[in-house]
N, C-alpha and C positions, 0 to 999 in steps of 0.2 A: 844332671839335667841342665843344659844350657839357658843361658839370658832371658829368650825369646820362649822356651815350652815355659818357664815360668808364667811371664807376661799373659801366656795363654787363659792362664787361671785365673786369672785377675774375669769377675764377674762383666758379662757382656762388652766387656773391652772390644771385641772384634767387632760385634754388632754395632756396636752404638761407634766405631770409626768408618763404617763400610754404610752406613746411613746419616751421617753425619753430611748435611749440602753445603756446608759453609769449607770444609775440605774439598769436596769435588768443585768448587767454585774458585776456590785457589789455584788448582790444578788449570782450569778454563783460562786463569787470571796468566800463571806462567805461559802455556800455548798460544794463548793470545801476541804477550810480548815477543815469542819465538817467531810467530806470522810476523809482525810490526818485523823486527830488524832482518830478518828471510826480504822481504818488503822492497826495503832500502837497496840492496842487491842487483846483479844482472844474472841475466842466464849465463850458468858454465857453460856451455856450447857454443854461445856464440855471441855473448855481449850482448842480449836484445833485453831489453826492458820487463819484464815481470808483472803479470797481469792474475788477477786473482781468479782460484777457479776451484773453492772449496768446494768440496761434496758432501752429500750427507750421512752419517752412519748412525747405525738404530743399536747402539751399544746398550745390551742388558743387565740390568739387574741392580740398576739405579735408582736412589731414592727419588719419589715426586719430587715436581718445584725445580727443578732445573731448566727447563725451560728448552724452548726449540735450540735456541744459540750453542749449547751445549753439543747436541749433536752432528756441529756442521764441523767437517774435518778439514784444518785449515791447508792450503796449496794452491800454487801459481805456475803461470805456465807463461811461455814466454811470448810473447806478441808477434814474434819475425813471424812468418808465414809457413816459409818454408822451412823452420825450424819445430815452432811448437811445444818445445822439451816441455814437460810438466817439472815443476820441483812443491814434493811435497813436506811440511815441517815436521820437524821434532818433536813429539807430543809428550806429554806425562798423562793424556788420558786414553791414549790407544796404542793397544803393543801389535801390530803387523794386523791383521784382516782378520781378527780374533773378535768376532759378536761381542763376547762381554767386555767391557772397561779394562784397563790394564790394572787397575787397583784389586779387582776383582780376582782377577788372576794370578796376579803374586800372592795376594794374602789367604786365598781359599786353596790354592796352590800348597802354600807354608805349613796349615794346617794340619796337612798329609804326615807333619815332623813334631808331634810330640804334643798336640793339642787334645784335649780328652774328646772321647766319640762324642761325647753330646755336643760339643760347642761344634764340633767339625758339620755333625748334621742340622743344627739349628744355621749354621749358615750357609751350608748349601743349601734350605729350603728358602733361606730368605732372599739371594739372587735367582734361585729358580736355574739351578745349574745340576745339569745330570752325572749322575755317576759317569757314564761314559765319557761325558766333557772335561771333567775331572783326571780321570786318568791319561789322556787326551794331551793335557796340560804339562801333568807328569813327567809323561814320555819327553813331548818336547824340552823341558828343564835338563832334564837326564841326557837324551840322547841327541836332540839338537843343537841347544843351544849352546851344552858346555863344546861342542864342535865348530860353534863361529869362531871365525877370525876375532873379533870382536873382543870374546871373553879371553882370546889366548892372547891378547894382547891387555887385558884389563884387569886381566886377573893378579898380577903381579905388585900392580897400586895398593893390594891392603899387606900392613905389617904383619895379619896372621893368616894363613893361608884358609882359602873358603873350600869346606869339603861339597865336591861334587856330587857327593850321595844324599844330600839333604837338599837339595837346592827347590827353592828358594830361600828356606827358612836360616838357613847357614850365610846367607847375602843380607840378608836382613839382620842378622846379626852382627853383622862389619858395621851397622850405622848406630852411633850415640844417639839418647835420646828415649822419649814414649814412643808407642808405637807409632802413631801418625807422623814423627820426627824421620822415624826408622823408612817405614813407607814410601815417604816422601823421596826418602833420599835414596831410596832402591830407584823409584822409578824416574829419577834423574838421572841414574847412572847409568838404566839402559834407555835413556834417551837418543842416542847413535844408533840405535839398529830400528827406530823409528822413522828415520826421515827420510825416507825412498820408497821407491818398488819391489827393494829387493830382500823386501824382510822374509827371510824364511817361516815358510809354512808351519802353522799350530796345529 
């Protein structure tokens, strides 16, 4: 039994991280700084200045108390006219056009790898995420992602190799730490397939 099916057992550990707002307020905190220095920049296309032009997402399955600010997805767009480019940032709270939170999705994702059925269904009812969204999620770990560019070039950074047939929970195993440390630091690392338009479909 790996690192992470243990941690599973550990009593509402997953719960009380996945409801925990002082963590998702962290996450806000880094996205934030990633808008600021995005900010300072010009557009790649064409050198024109950078103007802001966040939108909103209704990202589920959130604890209260986060407030509207939370759901504005940061991104700017470039002032020339006849340019326009949008460039949107890096986030640690949204993984591509995926409703729920990106923390959501790796961690209720992981589950699927060795976490006992009860904890698996206590937290899927507590983001209110379906079976179907679920396996949904799966697939893309499995058959999408481990096909970006992306992971065939990232996957070689850790000193023991991450098994694709677990995935997420084998990615979160690469990072030291509790689980909130582990967490953290997965969805730092798929920070890069966040920051454009062209994040492959969930």
């Amino acid at each position: 039994m790996g690192i992470l099916q243990l941690r599973w057992e550990r009593r509402d550990m997953s719960e009380a991280l996945l409801t925990d707002v002082r963590f998702h307020r962290l996450l806000l905190t880094y996205d934030t700084d990633f808008a600021r220095r995005a900010r300072t920049g010009r557009c790649e296309r064409c050198g024109g200045v950078l103007h802001s032009a966040r939108y909103r997402r209704k990202p589920r399955g959130l604890p209260a108390g986060l407030g509207e600010e939370y759901r504005q997805r940061f991104s700017f767009c470039c002032a020339v006219r006849e340019c326009r480019r949008r460039k949107t940032v890096t986030s640690l709270r949204f993984l591509g056009p995926k409703v729920y939170a990106a923390a959501i999705v790796v961690l209720v994702s992981a589950l699927r790898h060795g976490a006992p059925l009860a904890t698996r269904r206590r937290l899927q009812a507590l983001v209110g995420a379906s079976r179907r969204a679920i396996t949904r999620w799966h697939r893309w770990w499995c058959e999408t992602f481990e096909n970006t560019p992306f992971w065939h070039g990232a996957r070689g950074s850790f000193d023991t190799p991450v098994s694709t047939d677990a995935l997420p929970a084998s990615l979160l195993e690469r990072f030291c730490g509790d689980p909130a440390t582990q967490l953290f630091g997965v969805l730092r690392f798929l920070g890069p397939l966040t920051g454009g338009a062209r994040m492959l479909a969930m």
